[in-house]
MIMI-896261 format. One record per residue (C-alpha): residue number from 0; residue in three letters; x, y, z. Coordinates in steps of 0.05 Angstrom, whole numbers, plus 5000, padded with zeros to 4 digits. Example, Ala and Ser with C-alpha at 12.3 -4.5 7.8 and 13.67 -1.06 7.14 Angstrom:
[site 0, 'ALA', [5246, 4910, 5156]] [site 1, 'SER', [5273, 4979, 5143]] 
//
This chain:
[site 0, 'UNK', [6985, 9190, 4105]] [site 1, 'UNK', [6917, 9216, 4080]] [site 2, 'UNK', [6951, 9222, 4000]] [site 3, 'UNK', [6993, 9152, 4007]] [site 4, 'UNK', [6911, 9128, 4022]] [site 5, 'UNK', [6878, 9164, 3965]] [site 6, 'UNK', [6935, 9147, 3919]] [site 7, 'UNK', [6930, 9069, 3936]] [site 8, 'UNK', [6858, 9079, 3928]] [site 9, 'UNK', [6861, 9105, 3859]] [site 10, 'UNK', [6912, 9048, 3835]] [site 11, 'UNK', [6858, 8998, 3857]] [site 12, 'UNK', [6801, 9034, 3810]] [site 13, 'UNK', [6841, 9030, 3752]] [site 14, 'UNK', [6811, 8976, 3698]] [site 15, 'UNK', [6856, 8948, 3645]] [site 16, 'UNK', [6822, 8971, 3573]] [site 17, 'UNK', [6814, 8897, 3540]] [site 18, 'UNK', [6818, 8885, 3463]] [site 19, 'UNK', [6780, 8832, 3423]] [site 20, 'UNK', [6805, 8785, 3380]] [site 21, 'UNK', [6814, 8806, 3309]] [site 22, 'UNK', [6754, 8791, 3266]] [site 23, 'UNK', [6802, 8753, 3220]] [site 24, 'UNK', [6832, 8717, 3284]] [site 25, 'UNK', [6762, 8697, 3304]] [site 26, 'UNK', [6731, 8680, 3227]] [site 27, 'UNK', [6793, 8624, 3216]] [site 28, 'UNK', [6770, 8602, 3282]] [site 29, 'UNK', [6700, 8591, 3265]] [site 30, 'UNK', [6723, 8568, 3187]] [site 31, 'UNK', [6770, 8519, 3226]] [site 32, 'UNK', [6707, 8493, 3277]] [site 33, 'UNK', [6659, 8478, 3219]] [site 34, 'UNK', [6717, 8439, 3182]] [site 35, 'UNK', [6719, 8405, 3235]] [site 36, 'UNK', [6640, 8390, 3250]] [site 37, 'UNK', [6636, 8391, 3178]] [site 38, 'UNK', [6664, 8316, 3173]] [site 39, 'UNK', [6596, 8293, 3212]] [site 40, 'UNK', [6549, 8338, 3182]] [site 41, 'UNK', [6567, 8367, 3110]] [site 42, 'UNK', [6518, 8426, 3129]] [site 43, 'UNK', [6570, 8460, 3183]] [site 44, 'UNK', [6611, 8477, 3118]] [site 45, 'UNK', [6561, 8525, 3083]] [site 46, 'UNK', [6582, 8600, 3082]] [site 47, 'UNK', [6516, 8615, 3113]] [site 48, 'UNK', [6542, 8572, 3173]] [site 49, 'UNK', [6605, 8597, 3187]] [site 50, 'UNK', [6591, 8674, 3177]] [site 51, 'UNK', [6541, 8660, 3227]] [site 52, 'UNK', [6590, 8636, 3273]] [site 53, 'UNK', [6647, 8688, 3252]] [site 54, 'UNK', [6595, 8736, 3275]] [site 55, 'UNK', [6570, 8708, 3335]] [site 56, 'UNK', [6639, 8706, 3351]] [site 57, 'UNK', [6664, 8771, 3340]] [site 58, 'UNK', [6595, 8798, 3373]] [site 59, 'UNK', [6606, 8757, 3439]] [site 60, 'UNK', [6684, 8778, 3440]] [site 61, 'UNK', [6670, 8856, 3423]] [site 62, 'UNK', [6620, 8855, 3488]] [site 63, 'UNK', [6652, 8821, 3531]] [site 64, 'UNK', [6718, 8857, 3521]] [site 65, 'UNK', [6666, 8933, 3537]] [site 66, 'UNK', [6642, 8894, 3590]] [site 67, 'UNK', [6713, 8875, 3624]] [site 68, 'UNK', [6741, 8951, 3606]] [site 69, 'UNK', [6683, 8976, 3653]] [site 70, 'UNK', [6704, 8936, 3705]] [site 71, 'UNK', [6642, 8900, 3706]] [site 72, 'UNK', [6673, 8824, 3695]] [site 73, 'UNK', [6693, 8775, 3746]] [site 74, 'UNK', [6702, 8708, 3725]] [site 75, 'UNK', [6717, 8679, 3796]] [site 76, 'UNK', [6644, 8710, 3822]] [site 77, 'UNK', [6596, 8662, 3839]] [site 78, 'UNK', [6528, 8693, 3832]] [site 79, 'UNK', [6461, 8680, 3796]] [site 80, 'UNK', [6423, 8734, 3769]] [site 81, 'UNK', [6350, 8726, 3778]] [site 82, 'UNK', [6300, 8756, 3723]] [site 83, 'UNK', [6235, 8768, 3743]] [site 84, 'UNK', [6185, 8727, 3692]] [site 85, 'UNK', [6228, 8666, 3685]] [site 86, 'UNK', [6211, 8600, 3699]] [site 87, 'UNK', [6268, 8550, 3734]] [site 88, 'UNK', [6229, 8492, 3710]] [site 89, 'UNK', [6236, 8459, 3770]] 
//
């Protein structure tokens, strides 16, 4: 009885290892999102513009994917974080 416990316990501690989008995935993303703003605002087209984004991207998709491996990401939790020095502006 003790191992049928310890082995459910271990089951339960395993974290799936999550993968990012490919950078090429996520920079025709971002080329296809400026297209797109690009028909308000000619300046969402410039290369400067959308590498920015390709990166952001690809930065915000690499950490969050080393964030979920570590078990550390639940998207259902409903918590604030406080940090101490910030104003609410309330």
């Amino acid at each position: 009885m003790k191992n049928d416990d310890n082995q459910l316990d271990q089951q339960k501690k395993v974290v799936p290892q999550y993968i990012p989008p490919s950078t090429q995935l996520l920079r025709s993303l971002a080329i296809e999102a400026c297209s797109v703003l690009g028909r308000t605002n000619t300046q969402y087209t410039h290369p400067e513009v959308v590498g920015g984004l390709s990166n952001f991207l690809s930065f915000y998709a690499e950490s969050l994917a080393k964030y979920a491996s570590n078990g550390q990401f639940n998207p259902s939790a409903k918590r604030v974080v406080k940090q101490k020095g910030v104003s609410r502006g309330k």
